[in-house]
C-alpha positions in Angstrom: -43.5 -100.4 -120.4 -41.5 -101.5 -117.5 -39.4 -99.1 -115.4 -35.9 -100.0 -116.9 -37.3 -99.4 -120.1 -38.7 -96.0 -119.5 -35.6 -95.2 -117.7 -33.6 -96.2 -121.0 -35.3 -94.6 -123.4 -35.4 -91.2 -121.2 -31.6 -91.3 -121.0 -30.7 -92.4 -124.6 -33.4 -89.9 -125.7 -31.7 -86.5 -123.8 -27.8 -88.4 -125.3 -29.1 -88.2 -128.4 -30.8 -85.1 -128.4 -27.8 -83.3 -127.1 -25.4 -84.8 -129.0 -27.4 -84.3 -132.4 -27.5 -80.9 -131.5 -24.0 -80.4 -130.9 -22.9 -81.5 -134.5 -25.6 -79.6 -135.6 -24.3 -76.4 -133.8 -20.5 -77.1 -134.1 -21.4 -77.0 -138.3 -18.9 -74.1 -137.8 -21.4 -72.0 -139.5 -20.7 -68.5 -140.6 -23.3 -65.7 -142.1 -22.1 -64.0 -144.5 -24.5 -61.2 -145.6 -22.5 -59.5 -148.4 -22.3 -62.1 -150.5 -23.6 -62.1 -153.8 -25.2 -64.7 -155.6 -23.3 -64.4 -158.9 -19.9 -64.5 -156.4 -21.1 -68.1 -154.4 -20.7 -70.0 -157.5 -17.1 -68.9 -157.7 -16.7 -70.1 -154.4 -18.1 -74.0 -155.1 -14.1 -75.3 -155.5 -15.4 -79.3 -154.4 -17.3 -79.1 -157.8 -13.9 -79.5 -159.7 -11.7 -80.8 -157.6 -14.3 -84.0 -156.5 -14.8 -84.5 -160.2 -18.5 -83.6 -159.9 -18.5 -81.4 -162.5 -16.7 -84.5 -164.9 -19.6 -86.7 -163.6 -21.4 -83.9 -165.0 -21.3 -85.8 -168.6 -23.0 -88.8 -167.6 -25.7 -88.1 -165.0 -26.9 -84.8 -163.1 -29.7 -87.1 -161.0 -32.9 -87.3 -163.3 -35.6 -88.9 -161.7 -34.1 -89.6 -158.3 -35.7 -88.8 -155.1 -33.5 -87.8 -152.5 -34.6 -87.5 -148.8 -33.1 -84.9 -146.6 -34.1 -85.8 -143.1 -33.3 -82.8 -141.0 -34.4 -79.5 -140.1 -36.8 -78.5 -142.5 -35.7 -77.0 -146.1 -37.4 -74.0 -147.4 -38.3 -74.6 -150.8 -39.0 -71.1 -151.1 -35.1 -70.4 -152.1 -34.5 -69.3 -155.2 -31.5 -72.0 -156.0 -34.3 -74.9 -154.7 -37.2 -73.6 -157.4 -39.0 -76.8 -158.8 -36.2 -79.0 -157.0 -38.6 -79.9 -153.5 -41.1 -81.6 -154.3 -42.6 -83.5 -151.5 -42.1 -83.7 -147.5 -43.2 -84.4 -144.6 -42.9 -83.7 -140.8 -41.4 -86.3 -138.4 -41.4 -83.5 -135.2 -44.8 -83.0 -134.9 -44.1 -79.6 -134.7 -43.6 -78.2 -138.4 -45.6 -78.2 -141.5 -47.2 -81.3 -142.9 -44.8 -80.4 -146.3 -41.7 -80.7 -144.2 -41.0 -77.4 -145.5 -40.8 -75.0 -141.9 -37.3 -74.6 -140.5 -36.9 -76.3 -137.0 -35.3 -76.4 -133.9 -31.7 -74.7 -132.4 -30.5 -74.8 -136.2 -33.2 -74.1 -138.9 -31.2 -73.3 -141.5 -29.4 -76.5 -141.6 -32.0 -78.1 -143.8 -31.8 -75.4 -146.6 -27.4 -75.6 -146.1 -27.7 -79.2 -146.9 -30.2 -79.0 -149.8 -28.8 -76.5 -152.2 -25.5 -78.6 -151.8 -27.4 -81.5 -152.8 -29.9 -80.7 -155.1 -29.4 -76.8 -156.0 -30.0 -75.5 -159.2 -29.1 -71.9 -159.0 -30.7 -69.1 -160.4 -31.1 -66.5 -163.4 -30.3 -63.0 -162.6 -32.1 -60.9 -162.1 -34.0 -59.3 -165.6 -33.4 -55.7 -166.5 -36.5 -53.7 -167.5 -37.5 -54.9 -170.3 -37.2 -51.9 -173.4 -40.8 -51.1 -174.8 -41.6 -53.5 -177.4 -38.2 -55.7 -177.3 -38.6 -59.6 -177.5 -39.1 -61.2 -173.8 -36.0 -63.0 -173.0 -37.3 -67.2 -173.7 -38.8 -68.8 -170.4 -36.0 -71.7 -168.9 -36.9 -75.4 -167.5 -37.7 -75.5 -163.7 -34.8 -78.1 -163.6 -32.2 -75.9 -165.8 -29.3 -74.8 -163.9 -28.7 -71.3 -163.7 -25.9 -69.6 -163.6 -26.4 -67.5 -160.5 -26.1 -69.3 -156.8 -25.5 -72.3 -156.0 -25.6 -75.1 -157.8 -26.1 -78.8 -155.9 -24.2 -82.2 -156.8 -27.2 -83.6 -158.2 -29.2 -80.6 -159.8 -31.9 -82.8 -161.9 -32.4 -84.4 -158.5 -35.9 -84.4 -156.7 -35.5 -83.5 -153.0 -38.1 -84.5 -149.9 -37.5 -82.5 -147.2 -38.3 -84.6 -143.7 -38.4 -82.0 -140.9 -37.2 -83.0 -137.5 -37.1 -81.3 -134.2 -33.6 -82.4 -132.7 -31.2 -80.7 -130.3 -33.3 -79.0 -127.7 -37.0 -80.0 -126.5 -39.7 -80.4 -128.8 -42.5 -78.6 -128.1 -44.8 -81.5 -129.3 -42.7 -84.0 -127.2 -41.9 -86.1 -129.6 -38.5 -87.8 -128.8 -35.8 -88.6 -131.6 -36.3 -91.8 -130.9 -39.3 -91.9 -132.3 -38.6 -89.0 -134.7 -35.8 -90.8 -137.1 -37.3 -93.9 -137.9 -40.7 -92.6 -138.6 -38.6 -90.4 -141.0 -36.7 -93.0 -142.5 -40.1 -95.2 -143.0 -41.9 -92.1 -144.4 -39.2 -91.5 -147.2 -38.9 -95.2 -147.7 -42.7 -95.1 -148.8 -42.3 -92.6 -150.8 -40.1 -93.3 -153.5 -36.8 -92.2 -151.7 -33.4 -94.1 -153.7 -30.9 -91.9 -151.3 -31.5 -90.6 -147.6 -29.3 -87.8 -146.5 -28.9 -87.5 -142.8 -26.2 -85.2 -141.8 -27.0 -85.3 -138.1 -25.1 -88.1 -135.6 -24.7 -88.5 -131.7 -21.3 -88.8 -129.3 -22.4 -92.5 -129.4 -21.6 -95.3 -131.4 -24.7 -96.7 -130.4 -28.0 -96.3 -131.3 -31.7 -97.0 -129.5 -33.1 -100.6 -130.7 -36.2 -98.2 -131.8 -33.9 -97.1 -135.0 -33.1 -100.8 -135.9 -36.2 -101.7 -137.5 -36.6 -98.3 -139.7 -33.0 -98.7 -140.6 -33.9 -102.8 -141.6 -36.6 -101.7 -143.6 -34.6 -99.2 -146.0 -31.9 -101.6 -146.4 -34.9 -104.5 -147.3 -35.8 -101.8 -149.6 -32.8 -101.0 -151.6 -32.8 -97.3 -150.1 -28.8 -95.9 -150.4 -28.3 -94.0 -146.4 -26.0 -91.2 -146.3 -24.9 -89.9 -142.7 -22.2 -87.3 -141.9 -19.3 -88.6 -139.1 -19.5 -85.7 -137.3 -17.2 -83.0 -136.0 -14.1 -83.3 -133.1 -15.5 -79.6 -132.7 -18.4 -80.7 -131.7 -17.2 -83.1 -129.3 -17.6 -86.4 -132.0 -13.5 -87.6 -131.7 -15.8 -90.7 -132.8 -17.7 -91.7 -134.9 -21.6 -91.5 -133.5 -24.7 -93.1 -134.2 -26.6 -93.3 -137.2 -23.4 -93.3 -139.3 -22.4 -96.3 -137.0 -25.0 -98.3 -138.3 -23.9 -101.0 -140.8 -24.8 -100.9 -144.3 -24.7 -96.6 -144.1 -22.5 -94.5 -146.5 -20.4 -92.8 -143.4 -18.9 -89.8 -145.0 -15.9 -87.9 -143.2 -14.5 -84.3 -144.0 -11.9 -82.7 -145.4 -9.7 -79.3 -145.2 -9.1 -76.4 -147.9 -5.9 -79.2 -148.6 -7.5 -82.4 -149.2 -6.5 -83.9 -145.8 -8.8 -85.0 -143.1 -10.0 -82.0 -141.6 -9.5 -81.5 -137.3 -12.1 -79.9 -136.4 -14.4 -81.0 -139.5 -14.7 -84.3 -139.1 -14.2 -87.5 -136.6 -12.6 -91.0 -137.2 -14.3 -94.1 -136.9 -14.1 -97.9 -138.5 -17.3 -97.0 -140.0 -16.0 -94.5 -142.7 -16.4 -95.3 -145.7 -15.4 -92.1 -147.8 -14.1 -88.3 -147.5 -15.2 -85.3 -148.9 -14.6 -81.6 -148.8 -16.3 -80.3 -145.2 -14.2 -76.7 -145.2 -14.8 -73.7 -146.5 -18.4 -75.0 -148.1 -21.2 -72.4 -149.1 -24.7 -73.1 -148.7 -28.1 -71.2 -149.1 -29.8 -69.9 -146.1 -33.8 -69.8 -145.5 -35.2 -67.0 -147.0 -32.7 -66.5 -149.8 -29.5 -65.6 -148.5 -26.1 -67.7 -148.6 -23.5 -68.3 -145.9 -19.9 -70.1 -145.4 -20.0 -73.2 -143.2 -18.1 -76.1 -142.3 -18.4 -79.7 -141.0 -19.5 -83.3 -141.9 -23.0 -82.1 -142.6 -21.9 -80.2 -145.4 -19.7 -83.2 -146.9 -22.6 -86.1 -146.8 -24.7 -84.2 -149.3 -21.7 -84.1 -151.7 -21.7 -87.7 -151.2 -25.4 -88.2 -151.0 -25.4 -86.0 -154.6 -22.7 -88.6 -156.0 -25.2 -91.6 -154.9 -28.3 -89.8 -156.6 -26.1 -89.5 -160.1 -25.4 -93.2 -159.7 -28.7 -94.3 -159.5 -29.7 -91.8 -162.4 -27.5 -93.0 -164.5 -28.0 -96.8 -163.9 -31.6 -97.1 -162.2 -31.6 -101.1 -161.5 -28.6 -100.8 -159.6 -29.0 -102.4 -156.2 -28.1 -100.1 -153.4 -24.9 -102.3 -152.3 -23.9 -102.1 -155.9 -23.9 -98.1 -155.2 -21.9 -98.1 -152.4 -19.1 -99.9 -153.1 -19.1 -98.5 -156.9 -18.1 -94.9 -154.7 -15.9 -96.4 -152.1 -14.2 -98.5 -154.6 -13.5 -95.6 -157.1 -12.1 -93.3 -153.9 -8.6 -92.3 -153.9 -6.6 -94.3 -151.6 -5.3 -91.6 -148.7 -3.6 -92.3 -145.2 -2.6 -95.4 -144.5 -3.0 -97.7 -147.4 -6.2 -99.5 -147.5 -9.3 -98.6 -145.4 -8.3 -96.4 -142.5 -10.2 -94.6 -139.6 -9.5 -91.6 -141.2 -10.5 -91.6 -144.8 -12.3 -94.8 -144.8 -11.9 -96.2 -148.6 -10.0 -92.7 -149.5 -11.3 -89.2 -151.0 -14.0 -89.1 -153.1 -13.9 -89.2 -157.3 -17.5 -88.5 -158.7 -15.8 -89.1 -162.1 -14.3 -92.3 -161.0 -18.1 -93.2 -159.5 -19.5 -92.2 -162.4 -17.2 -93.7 -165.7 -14.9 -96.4 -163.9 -15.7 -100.0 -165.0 -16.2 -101.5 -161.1 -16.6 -104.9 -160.6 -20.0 -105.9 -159.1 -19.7 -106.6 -155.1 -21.7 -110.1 -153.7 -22.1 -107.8 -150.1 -22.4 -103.8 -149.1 -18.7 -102.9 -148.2 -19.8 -101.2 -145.2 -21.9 -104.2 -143.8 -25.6 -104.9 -143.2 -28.0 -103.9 -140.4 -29.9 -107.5 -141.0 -26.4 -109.6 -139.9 -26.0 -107.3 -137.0 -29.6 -107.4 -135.3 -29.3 -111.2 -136.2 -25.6 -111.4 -133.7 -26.4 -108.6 -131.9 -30.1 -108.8 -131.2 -30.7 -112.0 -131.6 -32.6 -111.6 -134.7 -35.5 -110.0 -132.0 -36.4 -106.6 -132.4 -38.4 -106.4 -129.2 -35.2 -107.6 -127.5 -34.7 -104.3 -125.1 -31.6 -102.5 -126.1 -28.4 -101.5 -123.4 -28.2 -98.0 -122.1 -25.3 -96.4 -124.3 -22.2 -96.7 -123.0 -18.3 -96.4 -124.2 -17.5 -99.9 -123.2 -16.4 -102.0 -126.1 -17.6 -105.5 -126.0 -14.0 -107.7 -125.8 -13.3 -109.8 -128.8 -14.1 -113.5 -129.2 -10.9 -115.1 -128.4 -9.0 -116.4 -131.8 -5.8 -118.7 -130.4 -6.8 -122.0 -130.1 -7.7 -124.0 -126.7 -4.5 -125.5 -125.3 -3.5 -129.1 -125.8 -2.2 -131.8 -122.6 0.4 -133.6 -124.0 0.3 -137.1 -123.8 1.5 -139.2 -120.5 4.4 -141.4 -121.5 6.1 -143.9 -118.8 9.7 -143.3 -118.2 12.0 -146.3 -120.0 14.4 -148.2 -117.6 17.5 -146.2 -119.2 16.3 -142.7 -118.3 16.0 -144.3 -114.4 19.4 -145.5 -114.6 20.9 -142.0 -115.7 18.8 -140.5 -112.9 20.1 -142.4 -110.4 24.1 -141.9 -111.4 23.5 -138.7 -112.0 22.7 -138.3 -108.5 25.2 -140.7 -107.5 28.0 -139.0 -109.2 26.7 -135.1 -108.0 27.3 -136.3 -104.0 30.8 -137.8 -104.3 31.7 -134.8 -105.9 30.2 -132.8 -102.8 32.2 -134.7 -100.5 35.6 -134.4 -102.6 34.8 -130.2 -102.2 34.7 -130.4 -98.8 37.5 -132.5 -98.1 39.8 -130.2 -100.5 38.7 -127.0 -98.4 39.3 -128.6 -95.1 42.7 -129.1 -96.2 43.3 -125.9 -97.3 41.9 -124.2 -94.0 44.5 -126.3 -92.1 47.1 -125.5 -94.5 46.7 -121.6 -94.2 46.4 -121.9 -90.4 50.3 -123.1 -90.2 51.3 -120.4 -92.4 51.1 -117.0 -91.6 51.9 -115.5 -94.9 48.8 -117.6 -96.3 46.4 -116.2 -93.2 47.3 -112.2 -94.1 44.5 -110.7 -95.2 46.0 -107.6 -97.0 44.1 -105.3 -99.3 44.9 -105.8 -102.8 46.6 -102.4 -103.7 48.2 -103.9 -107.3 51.9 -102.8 -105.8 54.3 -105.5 -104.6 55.3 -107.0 -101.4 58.7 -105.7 -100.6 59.5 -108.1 -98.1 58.9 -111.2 -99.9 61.1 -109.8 -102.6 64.0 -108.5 -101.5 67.3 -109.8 -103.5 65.5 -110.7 -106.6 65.7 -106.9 -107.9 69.8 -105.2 -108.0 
């Protein structure tokens, strides 16, 4: 590894990490203790209002695998019962399950799960009287009615734990961490990744290109948050920069795109509640939160009920059948803000949508081709906010023809020029004359101010 190189990935490394954990932080998480289970479901308002629960009567994600790449998600909590059912570790520093909570946030794993994939809970059972009939047992994949319940409640999760946004004790870099979790849920069976983590950069370390390749060569549908202005993100950052990725901004308590919960970027492609959100906590509890990472698992849900209900659809196919069913908002058409417009799980889910030749939101393979040169082991740039200028579009300019002058245009010339020095000689002549003139006069020579009034002298007798 050459110097420049080291140097590179040291520096992209510590942007990364910082900046992952700043979104990861600025999740505007609050505890909140008191609440109840039975209370939280109350509380899900993006179930309705994003027409999940609509969607409801087609699909709730049977037999879809649904990677969580993050902090870890503890499968031990009572809304995620029978719904995790593989992981792994990309830090080097959990659990070969995945299933230990990581690094400055740990309970951002579990947060994004129950959205996703929660199936709530039964209450608890009274003491059973002596001799009454024990209430009937209820499927590990049944929703209950207590806690909360995720987008895609038949759906299987895999938790991939990361360490990101401080050091990791077992060194391992996120550079290396991301696309050795993207491979690993790749390989095993993963139809949707959910990565609700992103960077102040919209670019990304040539070591995530391949990993990235490989899940779009795959058919694998990647979900990544925007990010948070809170958080510092005003942009869009890397991975949801990535082409071919489901970029998913936030919105308020009103259906508009949230300030602090969200970012802008030309690589949005929808926007989903990110205010106001509740999610389960490791260990059992619950809490309020807020931010991007809590609106790509909504999105991420909606992808896994696609591909439950039609399972040969092609991962483009996905995409664009949820952009294209969004509800326009902002400016019309595709915007920075909204990207394709607010999200409609019913709309996803029952809307006859034309098939697409090409992924709305682009591909990974076209861009390492222009941008890489098609050659992976092409070093990448340092990041930087320098945007590359555009290709120029106008034409090159023409040189017009030479044509000889004709004899006639010479002619003209020359009496034009003719013509223009006589006259110059009559001027001078007629102001010689004139200078003479006034000097034999003297009322001609005064040089009186004009004061609009008139000269007494010279008319005297022609007024009674």
């Amino acid at each position: 590894m050459t110097r420049a190189t080291a140097r590179f990935r040291r520096t992209a490394s510590s942007l990364l990490a910082i900046t992952l954990a700043g979104v990861s932080l600025a999740s505007g998480l609050v505890l909140a203790p008191a609440a109840q289970a039975d209370d939280v479901r109350d509380k899900q308002y993006w179930l309705d209002e994003s027409g999940i629960t609509k969607a409801w009567d087609v699909s709730k994600g049977a037999g879809v695998k649904v990677a969580v790449i993050d902090s870890g998600v503890d499968a031990g909590h009572p809304d995620l019962k029978g719904a995790v059912t593989g992981g792994y570790d990309a830090s080097g520093a959990g659990t070969a399950n995945g299933q230990k909570t990581l690094g400055v946030k740990p309970e951002h794993g579990t947060l994004v799960a129950t959205m996703l994939a929660g199936r709530g809970h039964q209450p608890p059972t009274p003491t059973p009287t002596p001799g009454a009939t024990p209430p009937p047992a209820t499927s590990p994949s049944a929703v209950g009615p207590d806690g909360i319940v995720g987008v895609a409640p038949e759906a299987e999760i895999l938790s991939v734990s990361t360490w990101l946004g401080s050091a990791n004790p077992a060194g391992k870099s996120d550079q290396d961490q991301i696309p050795e979790a993207v491979r690993w849920a790749v390989d095993n069976g993963a139809g949707v990744i959910n990565i609700s983590l992103g960077s102040t950069t919209p670019q990304w370390p040539q070591s995530w290109d391949a990993a990235f390749l490989y899940a779009e060569q795959k058919d694998v549908v990647i979900v990544a948050a925007a990010g948070n202005r809170v958080g510092g993100n005003l942009q869009v950052g890397a991975p949801a920069t990535i082409p071919g990725v489901l970029t998913v901004a936030g919105l308020d308590r009103k259906g508009v795109a949230s300030v602090d919960s969200s970012s802008q970027g030309i690589s949005i492609g929808v926007a989903a509640p990110a205010e106001n959100l509740q999610g389960g906590l490791p260990g059992g509890g619950y809490a309020e939160w807020a931010g991007t990472s809590g609106a790509a698992p909504i999105v991420a849900g909606v992808a896994a009920l696609v591909r439950s209900k039609w399972p040969a659809m092609s991962a483009k196919q996905v995409i664009n059948r949820i952009v294209s069913t969004a509800r326009d908002a902002g400016p019309a058409g595709k915007d920075p803000l909204y990207g394709y417009g607010v999200l409609n799980a019913e709309g996803a889910l029952k809307d006859s949508v034309p098939e697409t030749a090409a992924n709305p939101l682009g591909s990974i393979a076209d861009w390492i081709r222009v941008h890489r040169r098609g050659n992976l082991a092409t070093p990448a740039p340092l990041p930087s906010a320098d945007v590359a200028s555009a290709v120029p579009t106008l034409p090159d300019p023409t040189v017009p023809a030479v044509v000889p002058p004709s004899q006639r245009d010479s002619a003209i010339s020359a009496a034009v020029v003719i013509g223009s020095a006589l006259l110059f000689v009559v001027i001078i002549a007629v102001a010689a004359f004139q200078l003479r003139r006034a000097a034999k006069d003297p009322r001609l020579a005064r040089d009186d101010p004009d004061t609009g009034a008139l000269d007494t002298a010279d008319s005297q007798g022609q007024h009674s």
